[in-house]
C-alpha positions as CSV (number, residue, x, y, z in Angstrom):
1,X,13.7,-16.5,5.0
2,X,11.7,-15.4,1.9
3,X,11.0,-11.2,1.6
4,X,7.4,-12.1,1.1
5,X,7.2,-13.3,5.2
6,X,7.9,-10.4,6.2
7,X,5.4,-8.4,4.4
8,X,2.7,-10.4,5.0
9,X,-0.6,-9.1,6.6
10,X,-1.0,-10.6,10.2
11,X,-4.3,-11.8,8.9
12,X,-3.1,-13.8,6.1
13,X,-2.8,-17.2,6.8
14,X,-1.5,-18.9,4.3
15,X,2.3,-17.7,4.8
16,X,4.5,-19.2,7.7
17,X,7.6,-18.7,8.3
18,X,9.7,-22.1,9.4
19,X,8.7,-21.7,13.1
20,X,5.4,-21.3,12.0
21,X,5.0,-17.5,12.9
22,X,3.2,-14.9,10.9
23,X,4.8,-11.6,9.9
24,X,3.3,-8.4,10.0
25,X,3.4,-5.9,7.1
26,X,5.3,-3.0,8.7
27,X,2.9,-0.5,7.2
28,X,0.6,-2.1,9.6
29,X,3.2,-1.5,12.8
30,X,3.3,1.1,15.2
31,X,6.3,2.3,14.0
32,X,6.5,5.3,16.9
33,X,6.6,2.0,19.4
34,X,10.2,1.2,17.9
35,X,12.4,0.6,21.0
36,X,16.1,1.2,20.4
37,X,18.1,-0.8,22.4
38,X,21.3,-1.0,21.0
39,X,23.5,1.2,19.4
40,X,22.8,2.7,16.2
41,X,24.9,3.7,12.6
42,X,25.0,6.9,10.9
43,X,26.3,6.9,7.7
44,X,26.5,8.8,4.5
45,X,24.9,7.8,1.6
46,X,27.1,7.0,-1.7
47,X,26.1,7.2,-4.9
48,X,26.0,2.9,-5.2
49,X,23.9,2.7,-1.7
50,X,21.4,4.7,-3.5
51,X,20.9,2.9,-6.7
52,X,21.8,-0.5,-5.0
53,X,20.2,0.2,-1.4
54,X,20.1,-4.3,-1.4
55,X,23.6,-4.8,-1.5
56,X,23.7,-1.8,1.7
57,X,21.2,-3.9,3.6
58,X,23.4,-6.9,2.2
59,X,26.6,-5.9,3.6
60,X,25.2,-4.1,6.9
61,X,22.4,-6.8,7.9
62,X,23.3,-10.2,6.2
63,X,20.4,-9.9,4.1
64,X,18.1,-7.4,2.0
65,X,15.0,-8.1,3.4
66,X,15.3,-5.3,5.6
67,X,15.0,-2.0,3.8
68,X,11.1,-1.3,4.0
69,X,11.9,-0.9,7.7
70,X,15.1,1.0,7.6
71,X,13.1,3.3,5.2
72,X,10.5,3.3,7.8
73,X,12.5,4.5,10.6
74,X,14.3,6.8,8.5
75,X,11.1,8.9,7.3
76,X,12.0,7.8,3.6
77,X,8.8,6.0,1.7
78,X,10.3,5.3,-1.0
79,X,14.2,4.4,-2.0
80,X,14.0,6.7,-5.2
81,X,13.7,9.5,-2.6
82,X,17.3,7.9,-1.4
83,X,20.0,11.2,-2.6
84,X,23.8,10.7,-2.2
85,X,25.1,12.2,0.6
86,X,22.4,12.5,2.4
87,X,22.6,11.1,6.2
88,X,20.6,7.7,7.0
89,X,20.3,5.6,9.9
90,X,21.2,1.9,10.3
91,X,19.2,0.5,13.2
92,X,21.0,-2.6,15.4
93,X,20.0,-5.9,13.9
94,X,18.6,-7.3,16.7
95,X,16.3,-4.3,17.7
96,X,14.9,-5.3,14.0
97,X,14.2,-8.5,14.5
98,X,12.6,-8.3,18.3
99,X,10.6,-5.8,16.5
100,X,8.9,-7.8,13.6
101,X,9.3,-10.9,16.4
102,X,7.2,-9.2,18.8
103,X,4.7,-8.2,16.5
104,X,3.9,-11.9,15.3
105,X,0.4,-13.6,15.7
């Protein structure tokens, strides 16, 4: 699935995912509605998470498209603010995806 689906306005109806769903820009999201469900991983930021945060959300998730929202949830809005060493949380795939999912039109 293409980045630009998922940070698409809910109003915008010219992109579909393949099941024909819209995605919401997370800006948009009631972020302090995020249910955790499952478990949840605290690491410790290296020096390569910060300048390549993608390959982090590569290796973690299975894909990048998921760093706005893990930046979200970790009070971060922007990755430069990203130091090494610093403690950040990796939210349970699936309590990602019911997220956006939920929040379709």
């Amino acid at each position: 699935m293409e980045r630009h689906i998922y940070l698409t306005m809910s109003d915008n109806t010219s992109d579909k995912d393949e099941f024909d769903n819209f995605w919401p820009d997370i800006m948009t999201c009631e972020i302090n509605r995020f249910r955790y469900d499952n478990s949840t991983t605290q690491i410790t930021l290296s020096e390569q998470a910060v300048v390549r945060l993608d390959l982090l959300m590569s290796a973690f998730y299975n894909k990048s498209e998921y760093d706005d929202i893990v930046l979200f949830l970790n009070n971060i809005e922007y990755k430069q603010d990203l130091t090494p060493s610093e403690k950040f949380l990796l939210t349970d795939k699936r309590d990602l995806e019911r997220f956006f999912t939920d929040r379709t039109v």
